[in-house]
Every structure is written in structure tokens, then in C-alpha cells.
N, C-alpha and C positions, 0 to 999 in steps of 0.2 A: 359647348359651354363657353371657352373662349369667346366665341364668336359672338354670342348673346352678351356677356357681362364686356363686351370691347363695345355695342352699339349702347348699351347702357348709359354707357360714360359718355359714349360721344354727343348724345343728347343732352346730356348733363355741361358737360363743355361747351356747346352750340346756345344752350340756354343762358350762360355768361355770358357770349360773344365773342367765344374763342372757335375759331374754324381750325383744330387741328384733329389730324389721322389718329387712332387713338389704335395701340396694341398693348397687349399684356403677353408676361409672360411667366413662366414656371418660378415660384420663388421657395429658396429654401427656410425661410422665416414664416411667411406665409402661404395660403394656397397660392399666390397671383401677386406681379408685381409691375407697374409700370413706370415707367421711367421718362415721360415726354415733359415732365414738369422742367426738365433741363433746358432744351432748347427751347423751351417759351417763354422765359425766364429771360434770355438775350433778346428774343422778337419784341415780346411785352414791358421791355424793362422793368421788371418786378422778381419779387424773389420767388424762387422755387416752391419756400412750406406759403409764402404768402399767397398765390395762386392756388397751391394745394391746400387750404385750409379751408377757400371758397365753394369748393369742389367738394371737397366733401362734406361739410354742408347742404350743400342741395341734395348727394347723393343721400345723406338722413331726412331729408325731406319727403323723399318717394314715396308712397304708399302702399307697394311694396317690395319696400327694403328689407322687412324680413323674411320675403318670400324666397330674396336672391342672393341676400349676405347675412355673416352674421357678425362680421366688422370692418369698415374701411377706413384705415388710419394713414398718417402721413409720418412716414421715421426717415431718421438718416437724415440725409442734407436735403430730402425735397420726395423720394418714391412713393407712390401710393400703395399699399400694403392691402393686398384683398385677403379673407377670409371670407371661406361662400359657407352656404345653409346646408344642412342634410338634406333638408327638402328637396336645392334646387340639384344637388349632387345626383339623387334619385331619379332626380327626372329628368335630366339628362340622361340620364344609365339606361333607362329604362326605357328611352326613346334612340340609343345606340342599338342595345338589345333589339329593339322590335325594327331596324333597320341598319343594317351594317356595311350596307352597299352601295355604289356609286353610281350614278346617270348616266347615261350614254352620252356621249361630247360629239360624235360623230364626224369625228378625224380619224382618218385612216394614216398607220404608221409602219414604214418599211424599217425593222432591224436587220444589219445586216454584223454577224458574228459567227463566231469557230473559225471560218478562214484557213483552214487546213490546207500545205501544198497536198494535191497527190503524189502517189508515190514517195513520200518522206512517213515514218511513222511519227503521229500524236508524242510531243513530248510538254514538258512540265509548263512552257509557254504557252500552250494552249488552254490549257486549264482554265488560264482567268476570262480570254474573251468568249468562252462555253459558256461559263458559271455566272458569270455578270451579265453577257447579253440575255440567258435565257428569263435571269430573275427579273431583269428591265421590262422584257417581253411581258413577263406575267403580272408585273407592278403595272403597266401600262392597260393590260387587257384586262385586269381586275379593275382600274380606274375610268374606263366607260373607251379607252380606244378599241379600234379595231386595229388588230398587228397583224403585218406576215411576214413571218423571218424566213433569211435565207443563208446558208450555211456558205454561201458564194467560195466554192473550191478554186484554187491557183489550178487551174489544171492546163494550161496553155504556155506556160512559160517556161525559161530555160531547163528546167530538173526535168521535163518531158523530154525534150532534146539528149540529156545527159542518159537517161533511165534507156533509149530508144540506142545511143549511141551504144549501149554497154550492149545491150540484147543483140544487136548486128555485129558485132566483135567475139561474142560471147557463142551465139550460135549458128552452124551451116545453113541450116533450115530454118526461118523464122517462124516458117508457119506449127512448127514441130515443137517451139522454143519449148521450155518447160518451165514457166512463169506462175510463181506464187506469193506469198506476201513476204516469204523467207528471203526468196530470192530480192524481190524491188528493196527489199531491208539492204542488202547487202549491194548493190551494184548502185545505189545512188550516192549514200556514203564514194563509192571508190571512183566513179568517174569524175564526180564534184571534185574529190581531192587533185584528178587526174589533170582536172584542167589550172588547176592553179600553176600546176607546173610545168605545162606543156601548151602553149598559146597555139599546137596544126589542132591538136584536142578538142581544145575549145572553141576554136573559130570552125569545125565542124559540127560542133554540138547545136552552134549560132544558127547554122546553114541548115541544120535540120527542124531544130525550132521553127525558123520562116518555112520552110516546106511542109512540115507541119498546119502549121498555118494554115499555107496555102490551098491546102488541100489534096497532100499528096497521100497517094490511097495505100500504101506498104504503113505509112507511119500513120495515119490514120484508125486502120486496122489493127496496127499496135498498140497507139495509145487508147482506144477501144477496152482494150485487154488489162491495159495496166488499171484504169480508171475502173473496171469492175472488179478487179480484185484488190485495191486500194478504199476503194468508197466505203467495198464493205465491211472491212476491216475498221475504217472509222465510223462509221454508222453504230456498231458493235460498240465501242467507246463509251459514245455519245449515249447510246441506250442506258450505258450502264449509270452514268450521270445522271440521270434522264433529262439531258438534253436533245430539243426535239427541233426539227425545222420543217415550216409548209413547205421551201422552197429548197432543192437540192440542185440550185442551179451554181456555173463555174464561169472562169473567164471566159471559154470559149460559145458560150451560149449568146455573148453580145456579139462576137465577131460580125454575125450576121448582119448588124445594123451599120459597118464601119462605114459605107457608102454614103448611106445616108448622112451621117456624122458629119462625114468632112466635106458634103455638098454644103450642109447646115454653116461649117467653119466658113468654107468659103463665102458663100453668099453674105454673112454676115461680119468679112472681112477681119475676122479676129485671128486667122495663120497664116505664117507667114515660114519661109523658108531660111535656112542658116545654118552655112556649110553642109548641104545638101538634107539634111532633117525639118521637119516640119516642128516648129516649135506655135505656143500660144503666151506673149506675154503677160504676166500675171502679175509683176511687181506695182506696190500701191506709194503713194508719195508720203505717206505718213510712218512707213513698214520702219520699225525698231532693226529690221535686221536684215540682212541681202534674201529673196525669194525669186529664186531663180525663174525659168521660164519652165510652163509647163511641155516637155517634150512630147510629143503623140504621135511619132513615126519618126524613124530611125533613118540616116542617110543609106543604109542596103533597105531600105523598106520594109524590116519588121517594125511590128507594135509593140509598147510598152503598159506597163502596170496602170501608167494614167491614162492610159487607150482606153484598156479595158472598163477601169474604173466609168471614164463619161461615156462609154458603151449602155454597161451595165445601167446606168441614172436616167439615160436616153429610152431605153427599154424596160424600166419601172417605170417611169413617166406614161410609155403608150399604154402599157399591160394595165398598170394600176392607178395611174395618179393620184398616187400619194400624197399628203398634206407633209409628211416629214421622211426624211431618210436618216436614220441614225446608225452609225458606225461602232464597233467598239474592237477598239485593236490595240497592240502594243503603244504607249507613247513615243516611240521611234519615228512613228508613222504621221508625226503631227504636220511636217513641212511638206510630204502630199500630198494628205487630204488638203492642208491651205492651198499648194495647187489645181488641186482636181478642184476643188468647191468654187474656186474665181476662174477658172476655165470654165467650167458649168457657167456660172451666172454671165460672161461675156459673150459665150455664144448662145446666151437664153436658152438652152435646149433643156432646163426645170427653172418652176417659179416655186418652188415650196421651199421647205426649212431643211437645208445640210447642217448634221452635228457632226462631231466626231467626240468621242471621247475616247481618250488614252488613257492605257491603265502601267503602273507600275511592274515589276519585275517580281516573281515569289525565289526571295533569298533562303536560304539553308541558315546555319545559328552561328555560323561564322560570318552571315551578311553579306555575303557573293549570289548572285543567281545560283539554284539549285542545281547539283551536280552531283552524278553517284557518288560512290565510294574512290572511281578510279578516275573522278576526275573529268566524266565525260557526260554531255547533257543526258537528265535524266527523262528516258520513255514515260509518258502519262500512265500506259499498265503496269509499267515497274514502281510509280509511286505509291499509286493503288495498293499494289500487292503487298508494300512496305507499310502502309499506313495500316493494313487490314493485320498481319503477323504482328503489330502495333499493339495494336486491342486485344488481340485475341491473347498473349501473351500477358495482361494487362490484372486479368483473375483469372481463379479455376472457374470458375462462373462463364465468363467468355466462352471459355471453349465448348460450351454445353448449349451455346445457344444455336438456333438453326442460321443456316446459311443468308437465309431472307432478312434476319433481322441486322445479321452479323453487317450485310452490304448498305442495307439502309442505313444504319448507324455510321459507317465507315464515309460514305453521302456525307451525311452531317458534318463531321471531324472534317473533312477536305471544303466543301462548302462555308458553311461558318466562319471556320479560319479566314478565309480569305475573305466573304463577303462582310465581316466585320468592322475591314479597313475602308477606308475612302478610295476608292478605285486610282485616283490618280497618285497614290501612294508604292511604293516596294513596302514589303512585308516578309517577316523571318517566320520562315513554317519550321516549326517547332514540332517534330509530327508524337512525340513522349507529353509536351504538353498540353497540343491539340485535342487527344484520344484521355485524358484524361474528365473524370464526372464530375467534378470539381475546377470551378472559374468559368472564365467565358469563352466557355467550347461547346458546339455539337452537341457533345452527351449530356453537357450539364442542363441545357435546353429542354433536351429527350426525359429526361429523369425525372423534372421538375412538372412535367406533362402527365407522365405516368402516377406520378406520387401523388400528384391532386386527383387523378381522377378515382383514385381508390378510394375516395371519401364521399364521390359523387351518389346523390340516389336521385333516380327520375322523379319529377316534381310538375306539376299544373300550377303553382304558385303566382301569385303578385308578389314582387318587390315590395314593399311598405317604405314608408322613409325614417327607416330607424339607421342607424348608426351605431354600432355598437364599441368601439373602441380604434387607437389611433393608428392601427395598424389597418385595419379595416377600410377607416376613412384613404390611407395610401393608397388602397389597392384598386378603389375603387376613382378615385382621380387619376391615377393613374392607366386605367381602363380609358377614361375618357380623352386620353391625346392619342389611343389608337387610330382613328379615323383619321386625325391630322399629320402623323405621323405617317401614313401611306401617301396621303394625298401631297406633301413634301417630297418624299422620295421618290413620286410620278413626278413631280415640275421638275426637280432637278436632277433625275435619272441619278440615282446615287444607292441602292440597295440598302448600305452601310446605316443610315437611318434607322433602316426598318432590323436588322443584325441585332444595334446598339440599344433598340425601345426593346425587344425581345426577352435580351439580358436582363436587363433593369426592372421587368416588369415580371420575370421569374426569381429576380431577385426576393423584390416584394411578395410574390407568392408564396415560397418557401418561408417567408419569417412569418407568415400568416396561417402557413399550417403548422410552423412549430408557437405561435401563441395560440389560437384558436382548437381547441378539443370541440371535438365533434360530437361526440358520444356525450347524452347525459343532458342535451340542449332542451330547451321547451319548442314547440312544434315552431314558433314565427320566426323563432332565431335559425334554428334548421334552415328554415325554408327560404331566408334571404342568404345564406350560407352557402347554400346550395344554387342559390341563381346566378351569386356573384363568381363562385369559382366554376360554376360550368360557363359563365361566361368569359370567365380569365381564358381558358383551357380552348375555348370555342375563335379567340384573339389569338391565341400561339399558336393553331393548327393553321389557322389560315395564312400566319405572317410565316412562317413554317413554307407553308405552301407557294408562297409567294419566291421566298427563295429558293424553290425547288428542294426543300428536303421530307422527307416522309418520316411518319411517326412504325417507329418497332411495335410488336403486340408486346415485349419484355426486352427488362436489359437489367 
């Protein structure tokens, strides 16, 4: 609709002899509001309503204007004021209805999120680059990309070392050891702490990292071990989110390419050597702030995280060449991806588009990073199991529900919450007002699903272009920025969009089932009643779906 009533104008403007971009937008006076009469106003030297008055003028001149408005006036200091027709409301509606889907674009797009070390358990950090990369994934693969995510595991770097160090300490017989996910729980905490305090410690953990590396077949064979009963462990998690990844690959899966990599550096004389490390400079003359060089071999000749990283870019490049590679990690991580991404572009080894997006920290209601009861980073299954005791505690009703609905709903409450914010935000998880059916949480979403559909009856109907009242008319405008509303949170990778249109649009729902009585209607009223809220309901399952959360059969 925007889109039609935007070229509208702009012909109408071209036919004065005004070449300006014309956009409209949401207004709470009328349907539609534009606002360009300002800056034409200094272009044109003329005044805002005086311009505006010409314009709409021709727009009652149209032939049909009342197909498309049913008033466009000029208020305020200069805005043009739209109110559209029922007619054209319908037929817009009625043309979303009958297609709701997007084109294929035919770019392929690598996400690259979860990012899990092995051997560390899943804690409440993880949460958000799961939950945000998977809904991007499905914002993206519903908007006509082709995506392959990859869960890209740490599994090569020092905690392998540390985890490998403990297990050779730990037991006579390695081959014997008795290694479970209890155990890797417990002995990376302790040597990580170990080295902080003991530098023969850690300068062995270092030695065994690079032998690792290198290819030494005792540690090899270990980290073999740790890595299958770690992955699966996370995989387990991620199921239960239901975040999913094509790709289950890790840092040590690029290793293979390192050769090639740094024949590439060489050749293309972008490394160079300092105090016996291999650096790549990457600082820009324009740079607001020092960015250091990007390191990619270490003076004893191990690799680091930006090794791996232009490994890993090097080897989606051959596998896949991708048109984008998009990242979603902590915002900590902003000043290596700036290195990795101009290390990339100096040694050309990709031509496509590097993002990164960083997301904020999920604080507790005291506004710190979240952290148990005693004080110590809380495990992602431990929030889980807090947020679920949450609910359930919440009615006697709760406790009566089955386990399936109980998890999907609890989904909702941890998703929602956080994908309502703007990813580059910290957020206070609130988990008493998250879990509750009431505001803009999860449940209140789930409830407002259910409560409409109890009123649904299957129908073969037309839509007519009737309009019955002004609540009506919201619901139904407000159905029509669905499609725009996705198509924005695919350009600017932002879920929080499609969270925010959700709310607002169950908002609207629920004041539509409490004015509208169902029972008692004459058959035509029924029947666009019925098209419009199975189509509300048929919008929230999908945007629903888009953020990865699933509908309960009750709640």
C-alpha cells in the first residue's frame, strides 16, 4: 500500500515539476503522513502549506481518487495528511492474502553464530548469538536468501590445551581416562584458574595447544574425545532452542588451509614480520581510534583467533562463495572482526560483504550481566530450568500442562524477551515479568494466538470492501506493514522489528476481539471477520516462526 500511494504522489509531484523522492509514513492523526514539504520548502524557496496546497490539488484532480483516498489534506506547519479508501485497504489485503511471500534474490549468505568454546558448558552469553543468529537465518531464508549457518566451535584454542593439560595430570593411563561432560565441567574451570597463577602451567598448556595443532597424535586423540562428548552436550542445548546449524564446523577445520593462506600473504606482500610474529597491518588513516595490527602467528609459531578466523573466510570462499558472511557475536568482539575484515580485504583472499554485528550483554534486574544466586556466570541449562520453575509456579493451570507445551512456551519467555530489544542493546531479563500473559512477553503473544483462533470457522469466502468499524479499520492497516515490516528486518538484520510489529499487532487484536462479538453477525460480516483474523493469526504464526518460537496446542 505504501508503495502505491508513495508513486502516486510522486507523479503528482513530477507533474508540477518537482523531482523529489517521495515516502510516507505511519501517522497517528491519519492513515499516512509525509513530511518532504520541509526540505523543498529551502530547495524551492516557497513555503511548505504553499507547495502543499498545489499538490493536493492535483491529487483531487485524479480520476481515481476515490478509488485510493478518502482525504488528503495539509495540517500543521506544511505534512500532507493521507486517509485511504476501504476499497483500496481491501485490496491491498486481499492481494497480501493471496501472496505473502518473497522472490528469490539469489544471494547466497553464510551466518556464522553460537560460537560455543568446547569443553566450556553453554552459559547465559550464549543465549543471545543462538537466538539472534538463528532468527536472522530464518528472516533472511524467508526473504528469498539462500543461508548456511555454521555453529563455528572454538575447538583449537587454548581451553583444549588447558582441558588436555588437566586429563595428563589427572590420569596414569590416558587411554583409560574416564572422561565425561561432568568431568570437562570441572577440570577447565580448575586449570584455567590454574594458570592464572602459575605462569610453568600455562606456558605448558601453550606448548600443548601448538602440539595440538601440530599434530600430535596423544592430543589429537584426546581432543577427539573431549570434542564428542562436548558437541554433544551442546547440540542438546541448541535442540532445545531449536537452534539449528547446516554447518557443524570449528576452528580447527581451517587449519588445513594455513599454507595456502600465508603463500597468499606473502605473494601479495601484505606480512610482514615484528619481533619474531607474523603481523598484517590494518590501521586506516582516517581510524577515530588506534587498531592495532592484525597478528596471525605468534613468535613460538602458534595461531591465533584471527588465523583461524581468515582460515575459516579463505575456506567459505572455496566451499561456497558466498555473496555475504555475517557474524553475530558479543560486541566485545567489534575490534577483531575490524581486524579480520581488513586483513581479508588486503590480502583479497574474499570479495563479498563481511558484517559483523554485536550484540549487548543479558543483565539480571540489578543491571549487571546475569549471574546466579552466588554470584557465578549463570549455565544456559540452569536459566532454562529457572525460567521453566517460573511458569510453572506461575497457576495451578501451569502445572497441568503437558511437558511439550510447558517447553515451547518457556522458548517464547527466553526468546521474545531478548529478541524484542535491538541486538546492539544490554537488556534486564526480568525472568517473573518475562513468564508472565500479560505485556510484551512470549505468553502474551501465545495467548492472543489462541484466543483468536477460538473464534475462527473455515470459510471459502471473498473479502468484500466493507469496513465495519475503527477498530477494524486498525487491524486491518495494520496487517498491511506486515510484509514491510519483514522485508526491513532482512536489510538491516535486526529481528527486534519483527518482536516490536508482533506486539502492536496483538495488541490490536485483542481490542478487536474484545469490541467485535462474533456470535449473532449476518453471514457477510462473519465472513470478512473471519478472513481478517485468520489472516492476523496466519501473520503471527509466521513472524512467530521467523523468530524461531512455536505455538502451544494450550496455555
Amino acid at each position: 500500500m505504501k508503495g502505491k500511494i508513495e508513486g502516486i504522489l510522486q507523479d503528482v509531484f513530477k507533474s508540477l515539476g518537482y523531482d523529489e523522492t517521495i515516502k510516507i509514513v505511519s501517522s497517528k492523526f491519519d492513515d499516512f503522513q509525509c513530511d518532504v514539504l520541509f526540505t523543498m520548502a529551502k530547495k524551492y524557496h516557497d513555503s511548505p502549506i504553499s507547495i502543499g496546497k498545489r499538490v493536493v490539488e492535483e491529487v483531487y484532480k485524479l480520476d481515481n481518487f476515490s478509488h485510493y483516498f478518502k482525504s488528503v489534506e495539509i495540517k500543521g506547519a506544511g505534512f500532507i495528511n493521507i486517509c485511504v479508501s476501504d476499497e483500496f485497504i481491501n485490496e491491498c489485503l486481499k492481494d497480501l492474502i493471496d501472496d505473502f511471500g518473497f522472490k528469490s534474490r539469489n544471494k547466497t549468505v553464510i551466518l556464522d553464530y553460537g560460537g560455543p568454546n568446547v569443553a566450556k558448558p553453554l552459559h547465559v552469553g550464549h543465549l543471545r548469538s543462538a537466538i539472534i543468529g538463528q532468527a536472522i537465518n530464518n528472516i533472511l531464508k524467508f526473504t528469498g536468501y539462500k543461508t548456511i549457518s555454521d555453529v563455528h566451535l572454538g575447538d583449537f584454542g587454548l581451553q583444549m590445551g588447558q582441558v588436555i593439560y588437566g586429563i595428563l595430570h589427572d590420569f596414569e593411563n590416558v587411554d583409560d581416562a574416564s572422561i565425561n561432560l561432568d568431568y570437562l565441567n570441572e577440570v577447565y574451570p580448575k586449570i584455567s584458574a590454574l594458570c592464572k597463577e602459575d605462569d610453568d602451567v600455562k606456558n605448558e598448556c601453550l606448548l600443548i595447544t601448538k602440539e595440538l595443532q601440530n599434530g600430535n597424535e596423544v592430543y589429537r586423540k584426546l581432543w577427539k574425545k573431549i570434542c564428542d562428548i562436548s558437541v554433544s552436550d551442546i547440540k542438546s542445548t541448541y535442540d532445545y532452542l531449536s537452534v539449528h546449524f547446516d554447518l557443524w564446523l570449528g576452528e580447527s577445520d581451517s587449519y588445513k588451509y594455513y599454507d595456502e593462506l600465508f603463500k597468499i600473504f606473502e605473494d601479495k606482500k601484505v606480512v610482514k614480520t615484528d619481533d619474531g610474529a607474523k603481523i598484517i597491518e590494518v590501521a586506516e588513516d582516517d581510524d577515530k581510534i588506534t587498531i592495532p595490527p592484525c597478528i596471525v602467528q605468534k613468535s613460538d609459531g602458534a595461531y591465533l583467533y584471527a588465523t583461524s578466523d581468515l582460515g575459516t573466510i579463505y575456506q567459505r570462499k572455496k566451499d561456497y562463495d558466498p555473496d555475504n558472511i555475517i557474524y553475530i557475536t558479543d560486541n566485545r568482539q567489534e575490534l577483531h572482526f575490524t581486524q579480520v575484515f581488513r586483513a581479508c580485504k588486503k590480502s583479497q583472499i574474499y570479495d563479498g560483504v563481511l558484517e559483523h554485528y554485536g550484540f549487548g550483554t543479558v543483565n539480571g534486574t540489578d543491571n549487571k550481566p546475569f549471574k546466579t544466586r552466588t554470584g557465578g556466570t549463570m549455565k544456559l541449562n540452569d536459566l532454562i530450568e529457572e525460567v521453566k520453575r517460573e511458569f510453572v509456579s506461575l497457576r495451578v493451570e501451569n502445572k497441568n500442562m503437558s511437558s511439550e507445551d510447558i517447553d515451547i512456551i518457556v522458548n517464547a519467555i527466553i526468546k521474545f524477551a531478548d529478541l524484542q530489544n535491538d541486538l546492539t542493546r544490554n537488556y534486564i531479563f526480568d525472568i517473573s515479568k518475562f513468564c508472565n500473559v500479560n505485556g510484551k512477553t512470549g505468553p502474551y503473544i501465545l495467548y492472543t494466538y489462541l484466543r483468536i483462533s477460538k473464534l475462527l470457522s473455515s470459510n471459502d469466502g471473498i473479502l468484500s470492501n466493507s469496513i465495519y468499524n475503527d477498530i477494524d479499520r486498525k487491524l486491518r492497516l495494520k496487517l498491511l506493514d506486515a510484509h514491510d515490516v519483514i522485508e526491513m528486518a532482512s536489510l538491516e538484520r535486526k529481528p527486534h522489528f519483527i518482536a516490536n510489529y508482533l506486539y502492536e499487532l496483538c495488541v490490536i487484536g485483542n481490542s478487536f476481539y474484545e469490541s467485535n462479538k462474533m456470535s449473532g453477525l449476518d453471514e457477510f460480516t462473519k465472513n470478512d471477520y473471519d478472513i481478517v483474523l485468520s489472516f492476523n493469526n496466519h501473520v503471527i504464526e509466521t513472524l512467530l516462526g521467523l523468530l524461531g518460537i512455536k505455538i502451544p496446542k494450550k496455555m
